[in-house]
Structures are given as structure tokens and as C-alpha cells.
C-alpha positions as CSV (number, residue, x, y, z in Angstrom):
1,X,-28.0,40.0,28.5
2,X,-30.5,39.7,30.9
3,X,-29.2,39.8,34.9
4,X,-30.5,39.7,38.2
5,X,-30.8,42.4,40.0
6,X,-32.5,42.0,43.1
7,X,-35.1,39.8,45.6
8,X,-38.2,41.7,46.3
9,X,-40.1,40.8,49.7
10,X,-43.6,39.4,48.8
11,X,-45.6,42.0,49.3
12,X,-48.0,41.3,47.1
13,X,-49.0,37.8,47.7
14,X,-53.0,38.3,49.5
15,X,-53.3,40.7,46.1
16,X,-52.4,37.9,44.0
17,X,-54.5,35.7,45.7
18,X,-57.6,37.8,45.4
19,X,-56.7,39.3,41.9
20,X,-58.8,38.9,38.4
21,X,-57.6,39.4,35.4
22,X,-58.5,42.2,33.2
23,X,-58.5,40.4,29.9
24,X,-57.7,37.0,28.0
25,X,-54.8,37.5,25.1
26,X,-54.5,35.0,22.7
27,X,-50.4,35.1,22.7
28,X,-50.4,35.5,18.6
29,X,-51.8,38.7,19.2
30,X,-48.3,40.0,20.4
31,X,-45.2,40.5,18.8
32,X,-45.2,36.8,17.0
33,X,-46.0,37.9,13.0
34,X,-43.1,36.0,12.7
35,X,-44.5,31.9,13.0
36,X,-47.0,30.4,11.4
37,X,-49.9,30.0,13.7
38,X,-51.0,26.7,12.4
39,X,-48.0,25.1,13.8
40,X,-48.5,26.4,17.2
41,X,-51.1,25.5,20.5
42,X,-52.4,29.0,20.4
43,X,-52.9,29.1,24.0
44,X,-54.0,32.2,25.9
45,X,-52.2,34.6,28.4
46,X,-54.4,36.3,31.5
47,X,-53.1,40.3,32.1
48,X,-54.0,43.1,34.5
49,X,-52.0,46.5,33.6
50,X,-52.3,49.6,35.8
51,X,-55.1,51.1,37.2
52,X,-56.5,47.4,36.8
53,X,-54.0,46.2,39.3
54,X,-54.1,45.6,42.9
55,X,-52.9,48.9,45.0
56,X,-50.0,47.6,45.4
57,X,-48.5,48.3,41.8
58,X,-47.1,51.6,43.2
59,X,-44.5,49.4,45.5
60,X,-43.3,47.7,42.3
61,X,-42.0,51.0,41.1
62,X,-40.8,52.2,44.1
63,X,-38.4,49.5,44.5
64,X,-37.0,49.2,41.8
65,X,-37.0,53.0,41.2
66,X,-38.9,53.0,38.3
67,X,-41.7,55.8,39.1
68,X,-42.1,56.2,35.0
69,X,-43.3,53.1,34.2
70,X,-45.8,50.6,33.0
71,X,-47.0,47.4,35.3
72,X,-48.6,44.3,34.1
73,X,-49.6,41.1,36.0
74,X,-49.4,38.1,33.7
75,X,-50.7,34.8,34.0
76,X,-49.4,31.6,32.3
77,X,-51.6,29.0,32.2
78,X,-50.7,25.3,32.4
79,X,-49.5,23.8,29.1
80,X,-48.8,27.1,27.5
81,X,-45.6,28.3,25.4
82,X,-44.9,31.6,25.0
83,X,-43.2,31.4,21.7
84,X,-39.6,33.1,21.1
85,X,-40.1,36.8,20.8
86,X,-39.1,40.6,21.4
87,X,-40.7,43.0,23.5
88,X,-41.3,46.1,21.4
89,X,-42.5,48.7,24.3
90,X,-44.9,50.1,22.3
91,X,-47.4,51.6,24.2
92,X,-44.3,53.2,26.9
93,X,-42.6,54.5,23.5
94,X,-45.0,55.6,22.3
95,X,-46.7,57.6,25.4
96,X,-43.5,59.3,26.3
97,X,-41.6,59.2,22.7
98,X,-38.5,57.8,23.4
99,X,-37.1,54.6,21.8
100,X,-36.5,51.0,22.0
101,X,-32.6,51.5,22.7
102,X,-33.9,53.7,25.8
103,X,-36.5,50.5,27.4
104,X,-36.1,47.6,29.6
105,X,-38.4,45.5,31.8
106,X,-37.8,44.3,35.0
107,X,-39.4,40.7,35.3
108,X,-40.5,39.7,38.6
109,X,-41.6,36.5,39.7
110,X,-44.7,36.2,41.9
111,X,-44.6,33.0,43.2
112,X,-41.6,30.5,44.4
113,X,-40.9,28.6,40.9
114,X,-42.6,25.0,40.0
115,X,-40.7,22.7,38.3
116,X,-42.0,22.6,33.9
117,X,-42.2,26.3,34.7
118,X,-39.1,27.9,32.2
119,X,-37.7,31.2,31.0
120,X,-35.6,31.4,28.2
121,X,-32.9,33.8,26.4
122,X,-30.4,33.2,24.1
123,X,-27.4,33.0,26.9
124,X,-29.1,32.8,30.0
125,X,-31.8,30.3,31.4
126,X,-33.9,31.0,34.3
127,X,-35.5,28.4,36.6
128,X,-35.9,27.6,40.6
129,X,-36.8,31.3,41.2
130,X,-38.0,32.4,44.2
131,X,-41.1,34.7,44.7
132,X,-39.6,38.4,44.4
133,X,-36.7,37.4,42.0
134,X,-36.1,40.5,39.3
135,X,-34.0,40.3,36.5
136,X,-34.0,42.9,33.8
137,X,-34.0,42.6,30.4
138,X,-33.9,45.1,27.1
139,X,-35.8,45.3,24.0
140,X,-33.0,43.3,22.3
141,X,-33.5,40.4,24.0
142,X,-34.9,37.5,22.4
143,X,-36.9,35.3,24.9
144,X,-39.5,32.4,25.8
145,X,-41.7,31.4,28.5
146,X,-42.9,27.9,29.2
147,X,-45.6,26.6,31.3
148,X,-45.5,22.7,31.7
149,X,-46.3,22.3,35.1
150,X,-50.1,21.9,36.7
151,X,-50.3,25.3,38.1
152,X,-50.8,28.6,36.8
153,X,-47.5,31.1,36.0
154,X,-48.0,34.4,37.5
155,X,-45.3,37.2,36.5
156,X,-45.2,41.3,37.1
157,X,-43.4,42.8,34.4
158,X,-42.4,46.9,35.2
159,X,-41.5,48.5,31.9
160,X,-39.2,51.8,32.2
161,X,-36.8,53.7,30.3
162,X,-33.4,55.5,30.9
């Protein structure tokens, strides 16, 4: 189940500010083989991973002391739904072979929540975040994201493993 674990001081807030995303995703390219398309507004996710991140990525890991990991900067924009899904951790399992029972995210919330802005699971609901708010979460977890407010989403997510 995913669980809080920490507030994080908003470092990062001039970064996000000045930051460009690296890439467009259309959401159904990720982890959603599962649901018809057709029935869906196939809205599009902004990203930044890595070296395509501000400096500051290093800090993420080194407060949650998680200096093997992945970091991503994703944006929702405004009317998207981030349909139910599983992370799968691919590219972390499969650059240091271990396996999904080994990975978990920490989701970390970049801005001071809006309201129509929503995470899901299947027993816990997260809303009225503040910026720096981590929870962590496993590759077991089924989840959602929903943007129905006017203003952009933004989200770091660090991926690790045990």
C-alpha cells in the first residue's frame, strides 16, 4: 500500500519554473495495452528524465537515499486522466537486472496541490498535498492520476530498488 514517507523542502521550485520538457507521451504509449483507446481522451503527458533534468536531480536522491535510481519530471496537463495502471520499471530492471518485487517509486509532488488535481490507488486516495510531499509506492500498485483543474500537474517520480 502506498505511504507517506516524508516532506521534502522545495528546493527545486526556480528549476521548475525555468524547466522544458524533454518530450510529449501520448499516455497509451505506457503500460495501458489493457483499454481500448477509442474509449479514452488520449491526452498527452510532458517528461524530463535524467541528464535532461535540472541540476538539482541529484538532491532528489540524496534525500531520499536513493543514489541508484532513475528521475523523471512529469507534467499533467489540464483535463488529462492518466488511466488505471502498473508501473513496470522496465528500463531500471532492466539496466541493473533485478526484478519487479525488488522496485518502488517515490512520488513527489512539486507544487502545493489544486483542487480537480487527484491520485488514486486501490485503498488510499491522495489529495491537498503540499509541494515536497513523498509517498512511495511498488510495482504492485494499481493507480491513477487526474488532472481537472486549470493548471498544469507537475510530479518527480525517483525509481529505486532494494
Amino acid at each position: 500500500m502506498p505511504k507517506f514517507v516524508i516532506n521534502v523542502e522545495p528546493f527545486w521550485q526556480q528549476e521548475l519554473k525555468d524547466h522544458t520538457y524533454a518530450r510529449t507521451v501520448d499516455w497509451s504509449a505506457k503500460n495501458f495495452d489493457h483499454l481500448n483507446k477509442e474509449d479514452y481522451n488520449t491526452g498527452h503527458l510532458l517528461q524530463s528524465f535524467n541528464e535532461e533534468l535540472p541540476l538539482c536531480v541529484d538532491a532528489f536522491k540524496d534525500v531520499l537515499d536513493a543514489h541508484t535510481a532513475s528521475v523523471s519530471w512529469t507534467c499533467i496537463k489540464p483535463n488529462v486522466i492518466l488511466p488505471t495502471h502498473k508501473d513496470t520499471f522496465y528500463t531500471l530492471r532492466q539496466e541493473h537486472n533485478v526484478e519487479l518485487d525488488d522496485c518502488y517509486r517515490y512520488l513527489i509532488f512539486l507544487e502545493d496541490w489544486i483542487f480537480g488535481q487527484y491520485v488514486g490507488f486501490e485503498h488510499c486516495s491522495i489529495t491537498k498535498w503540499k509541494a515536497g510531499d513523498a509517498w512511495c509506492f511498488t510495482g504492485h500498485e494499481l493507480h491513477y492520476a487526474v488532472n481537472a483543474s486549470a493548471s498544469n500537474f507537475h510530479s518527480c517520480q525517483v525509481s529505486t530498488f532494494n
